[in-house]
N, C-alpha and C positions, 0 to 999 in steps of 0.2 A: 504493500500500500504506500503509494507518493505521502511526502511529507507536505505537501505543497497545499496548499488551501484550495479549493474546489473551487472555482468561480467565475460568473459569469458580469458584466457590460451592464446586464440591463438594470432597469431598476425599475420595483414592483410599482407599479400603480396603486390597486387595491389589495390587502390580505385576502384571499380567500376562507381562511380556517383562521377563527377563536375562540379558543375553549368557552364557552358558557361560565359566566362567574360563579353560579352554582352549581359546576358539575369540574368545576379545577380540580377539587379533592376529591370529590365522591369517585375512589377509584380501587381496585382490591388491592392491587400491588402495594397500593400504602394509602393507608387511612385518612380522609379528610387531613387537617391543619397539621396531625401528628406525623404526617409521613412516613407509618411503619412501614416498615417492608416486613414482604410475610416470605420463610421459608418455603422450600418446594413441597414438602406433606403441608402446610398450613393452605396454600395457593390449589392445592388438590381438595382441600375441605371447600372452599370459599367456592372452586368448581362445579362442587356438586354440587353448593346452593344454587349457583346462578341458573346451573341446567334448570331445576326443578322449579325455582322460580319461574323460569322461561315458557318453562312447561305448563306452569299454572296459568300464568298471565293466557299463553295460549287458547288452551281452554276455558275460561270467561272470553276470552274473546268472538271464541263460536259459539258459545252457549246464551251472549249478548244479545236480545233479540232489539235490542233499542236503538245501543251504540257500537255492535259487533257486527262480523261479517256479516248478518244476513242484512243490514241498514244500508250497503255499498256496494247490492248487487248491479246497478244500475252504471255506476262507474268505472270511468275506464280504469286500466290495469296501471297504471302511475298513481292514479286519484286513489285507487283502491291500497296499492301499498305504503303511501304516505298513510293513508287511513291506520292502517294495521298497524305504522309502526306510531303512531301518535298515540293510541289507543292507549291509553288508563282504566281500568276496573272502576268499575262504582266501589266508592267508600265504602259502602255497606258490606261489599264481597268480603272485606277485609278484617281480617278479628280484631276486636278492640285491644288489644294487649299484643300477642305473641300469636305467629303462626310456626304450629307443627312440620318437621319434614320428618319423613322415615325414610333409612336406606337398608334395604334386607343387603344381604352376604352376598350375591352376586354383583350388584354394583360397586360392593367394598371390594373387592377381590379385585375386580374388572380396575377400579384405579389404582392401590395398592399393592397388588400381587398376591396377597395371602388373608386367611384371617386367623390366622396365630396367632398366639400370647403378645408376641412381638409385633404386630399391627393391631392391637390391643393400645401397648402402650406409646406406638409412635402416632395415634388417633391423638391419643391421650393427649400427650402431649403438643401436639399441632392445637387441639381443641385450646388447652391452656394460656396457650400462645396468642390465641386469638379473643379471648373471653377476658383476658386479663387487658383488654386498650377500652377507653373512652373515646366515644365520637362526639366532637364538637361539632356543631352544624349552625351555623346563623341563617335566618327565616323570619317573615314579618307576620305579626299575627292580624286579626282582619280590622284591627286597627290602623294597620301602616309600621306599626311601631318594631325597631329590628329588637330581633329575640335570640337568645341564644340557648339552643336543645343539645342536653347532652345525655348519650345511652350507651349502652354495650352492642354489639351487631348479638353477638350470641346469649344471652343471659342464662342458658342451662342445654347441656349436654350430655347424652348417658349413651357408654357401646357393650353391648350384651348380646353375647352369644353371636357375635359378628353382627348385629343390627345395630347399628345408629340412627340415634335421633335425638333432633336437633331443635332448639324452639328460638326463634326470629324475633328480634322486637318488632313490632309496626310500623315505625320511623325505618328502620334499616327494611323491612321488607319492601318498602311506598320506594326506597333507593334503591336495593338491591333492580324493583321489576325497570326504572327506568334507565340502570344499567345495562343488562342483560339482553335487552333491546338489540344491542349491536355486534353481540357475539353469537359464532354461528356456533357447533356442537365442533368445529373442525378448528376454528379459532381455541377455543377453549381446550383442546387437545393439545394446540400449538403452545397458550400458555403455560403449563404446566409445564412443558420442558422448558422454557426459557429459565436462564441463572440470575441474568438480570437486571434489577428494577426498573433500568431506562431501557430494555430492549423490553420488557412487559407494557412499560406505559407505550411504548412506539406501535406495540399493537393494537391496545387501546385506541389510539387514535386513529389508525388507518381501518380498525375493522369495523369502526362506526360511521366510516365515509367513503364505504368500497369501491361503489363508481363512481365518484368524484375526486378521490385518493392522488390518480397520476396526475404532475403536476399543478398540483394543490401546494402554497404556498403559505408561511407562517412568518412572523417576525422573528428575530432572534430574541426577542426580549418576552415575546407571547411565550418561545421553545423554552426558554430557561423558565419559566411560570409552570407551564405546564407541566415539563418535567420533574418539574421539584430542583432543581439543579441554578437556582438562582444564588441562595444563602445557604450560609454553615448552619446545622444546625448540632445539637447535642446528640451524642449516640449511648451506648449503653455503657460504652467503658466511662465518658464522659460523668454518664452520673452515676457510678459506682464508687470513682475516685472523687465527685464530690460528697459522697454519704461519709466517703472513711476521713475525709476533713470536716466531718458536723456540719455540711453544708447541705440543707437537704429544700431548696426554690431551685434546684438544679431539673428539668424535666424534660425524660425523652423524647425528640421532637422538639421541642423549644426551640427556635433561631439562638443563635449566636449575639450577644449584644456587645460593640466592645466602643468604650468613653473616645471621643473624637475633641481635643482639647480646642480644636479650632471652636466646631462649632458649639462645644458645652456641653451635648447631649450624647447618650445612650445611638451607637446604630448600627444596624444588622450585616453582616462581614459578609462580602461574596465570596461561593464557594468556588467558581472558574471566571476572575476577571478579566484573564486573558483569552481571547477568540481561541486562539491554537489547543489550549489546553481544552476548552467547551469540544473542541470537533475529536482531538486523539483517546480523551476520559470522558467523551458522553455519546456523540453522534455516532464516532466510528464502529464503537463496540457494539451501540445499540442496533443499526441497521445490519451489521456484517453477522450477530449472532442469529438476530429474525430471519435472515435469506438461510443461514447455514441449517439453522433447524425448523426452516418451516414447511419440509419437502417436497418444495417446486408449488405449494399453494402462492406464495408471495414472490415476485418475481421480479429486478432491476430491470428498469426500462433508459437509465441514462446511458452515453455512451461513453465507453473509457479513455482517459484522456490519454493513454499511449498506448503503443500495442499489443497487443498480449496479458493487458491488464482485466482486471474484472471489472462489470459496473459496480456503483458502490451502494447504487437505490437511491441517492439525496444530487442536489448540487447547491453549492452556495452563492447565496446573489451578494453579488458587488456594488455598491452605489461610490464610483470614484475609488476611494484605495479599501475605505468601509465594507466589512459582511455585516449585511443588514437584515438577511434573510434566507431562508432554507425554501429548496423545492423540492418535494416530496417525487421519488420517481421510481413506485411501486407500481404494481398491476396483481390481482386477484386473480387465480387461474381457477376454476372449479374443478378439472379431471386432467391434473400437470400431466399422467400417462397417457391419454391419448393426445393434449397437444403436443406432448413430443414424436407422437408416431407421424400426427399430421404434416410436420414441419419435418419428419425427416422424408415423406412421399415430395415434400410441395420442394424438395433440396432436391432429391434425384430428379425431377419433374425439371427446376431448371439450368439442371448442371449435366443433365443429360448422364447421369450416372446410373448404372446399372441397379434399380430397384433389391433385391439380393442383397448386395452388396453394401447398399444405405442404412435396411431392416437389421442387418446383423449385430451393431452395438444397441439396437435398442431389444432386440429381444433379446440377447445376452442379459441385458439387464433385467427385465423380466422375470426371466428363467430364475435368475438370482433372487430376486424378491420373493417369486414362489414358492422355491423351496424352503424359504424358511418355515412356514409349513409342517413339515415333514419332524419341528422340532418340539410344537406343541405335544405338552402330556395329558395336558386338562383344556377344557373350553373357556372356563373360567379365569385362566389364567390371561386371555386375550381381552383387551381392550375394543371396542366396538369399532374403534378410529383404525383399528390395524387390521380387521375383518373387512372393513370398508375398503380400505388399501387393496387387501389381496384378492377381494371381488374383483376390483378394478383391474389391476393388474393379469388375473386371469381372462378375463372375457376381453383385454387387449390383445393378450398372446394367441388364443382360441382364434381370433376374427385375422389375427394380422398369419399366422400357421396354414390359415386356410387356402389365403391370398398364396402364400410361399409355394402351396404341395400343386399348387394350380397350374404355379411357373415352372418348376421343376422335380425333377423323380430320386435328384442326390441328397441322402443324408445328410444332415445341418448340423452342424456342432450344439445349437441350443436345444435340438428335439433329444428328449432323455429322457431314460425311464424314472430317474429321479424327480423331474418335473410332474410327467404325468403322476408318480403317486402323488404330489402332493396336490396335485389336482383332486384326483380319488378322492382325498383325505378331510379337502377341503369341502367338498360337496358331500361327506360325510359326517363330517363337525358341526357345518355353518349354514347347511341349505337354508335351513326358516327367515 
């Protein structure tokens, strides 16, 4: 990767993309004002709420007869999904206090791998992790007048016999549904592996504005907002080492305040005042970890500035010697295996390359995906996001094998008995 700063001449007319003053913090990766970050078991709990929330919201939504789908049959298919995703439940759907989730033993399993002693107590503790923060929330009440709400996301949690469940405050459930909005079941697979926080929040942003996303533009001053990545704030060692000094107005999350003799006053320390350091400790890691782990769903559409290089997904705008601004240059792929099969017919098509010959690296790759397959011991063990993969993958190989035995009658390096069982195996396991 160039050391060089990305950038372009032009200079933005309008921002496209600003976070909503009310949705800056409402984010999982880190909490409102406190900016926790959550571990990766804590980011897999938070997961399964949003699912289920999602899922709920869903169902009021067609169950709506007033303000749900059946109110928007008349509308076109744009009118209609603006509708769907605008859509709020009637207060009343919503329990006065806490909403209930349950999760039986195969969705536990399906995101942590087991329900042993030992996913017993790494629940446990994720749950601990997340139950022990306060949400600060500011909101006007119907007076006008600003209010400040504070609660727990979780206030009780019990896992028994591999069942979890989980009880929601109201205030975080009314957040969580107008979150979750923008996460699809494939994003939310994506997040769970990411390591992190600003390559979580980069998702956040892009997978609530998918086709708008490429070349969508932001301030640098809105990006360091958003991100959390403006100001110092205190971390855990922080206030550890102020408890063992008897100092205990020390609070994780809190900004950083440090005395400016100039101006008299108390003020808040930046954490990357320098551009260079904002792009090597925030940008670059954010965007290059999202492309590496989000497999081929998220895809760089800029181009590289020498050759042999990779896109990077961003470019930075210039106003004069000034980076004043970021351009977003992702793209959504919905079935990354067949656009690559597409793109490798539409390459021999105009380079006039022998079809055969083009097919070969990508059903090689297939093949390889396949078989992993053959490694499963349990069903349970598989993730719904990896089943979803190896459908896709097979019924690429199946259509594009068929094309191959069409063109010729020589044995293929990727056609193997190995593949096929795990095809077998597969339609064995997974048919439902």
């Amino acid at each position: 990767m160039s050391n060089k700063l990305s950038a372009t001449s032009e200079q933005p007319q309008t921002m496209l993309y600003r976070m909503p003053e009310e949705l800056r913090y409402i984010i999982p990766a880190k909490f409102l004002f406190g900016r926790q970050e959550l571990n990766k078991n804590q980011r897999k709990i938070v997961a399964l709420l949003l699912l289920q929330i999602k899922q709920w919201r869903d169902e009021l939504y067609e169950s709506d007869l007033i303000n749900g789908k059946m109110s928007v049959t008349e509308l076109s298919v744009d009118e209609r999904r603006a509708h769907y995703n605008n859509f709020r439940p009637d207060p009343d759907t919503i329990p006065k206090h806490h909403l209930a989730v349950r999760f039986q033993q195969d969705i536990i399993k399906k995101m942590f791998g087991s329900i042993d002693y030992e996913t017993h107590r790494i629940i446990g503790r994720a749950l601990k992790g997340i139950m022990g923060r306060v949400v600060h929330e500011q909101d006007r009440d119907s007076a006008g007048k600003l209010v400040t709400k504070m609660y727990v996301i979780i206030p009780k949690a019990e896992i028994s016999g591999g069942v979890l469940e989980i009880l929601i405050d109201r205030d975080a459930a009314i957040k969580l549904i107008d979150h979750s909005k923008g996460y699809s079941d494939t994003d939310l697979s994506i997040w769970t592996e990411l390591d992190g926080g600003y390559s979580q929040k980069l998702l956040e942003v892009i997978s609530k504005n998918k086709r708008h996303v490429n070349g969508m533009t932001m301030s640098i001053e809105d990006f360091r907002f958003t991100f959390a990545c403006d100001y110092k704030t205190y971390s855990r060692k922080d206030v550890e080492d102020a408890i063992k000094r008897g100092d205990n107005s020390v609070r994780y999350g809190d900004h950083v305040l440090k005395y400016n003799p100039k101006t008299e006053i108390f003020e808040k320390v930046p954490l990357y005042p320098r551009m260079q350091s904002l792009q090597h400790r925030v940008i670059e890691p954010a965007f290059q970890q999202l492309l590496s782990k989000s497999q081929g769903y998220w895809v760089a559409t800029d181009k590289p500035e020498t050759e042999g290089a990779e896109p990077k997904g961003y470019e930075l705008i210039r106003v004069k010697k000034k980076i004043t601004g970021i351009r977003f240059c992702l793209k959504y792929v919905k079935n990354p295996v067949v656009k690559a099969i597409k793109e490798k017919k539409q390459e021999a098509k105009d380079e006039s390359i022998p079809l055969l010959e083009t097919m070969s690296p990508v059903m090689n790759s297939l093949a390889q995906t396949i078989i992993e397959v053959n490694k499963v011991s349990a069903i349970l063990d598989v993730k719904q996001e990896q089943v979803n993969a190896w459908k896709l993958a097979i019924d690429s190989y199946l259509t594009t094998r068929k094309l191959i035995e069409s063109m010729t009658d020589k044995p293929q390096p990727f056609f193997s008995n190995d593949v096929d069982e795990a095809i077998e195996k597969f339609y064995k396991y997974f048919k439902k």
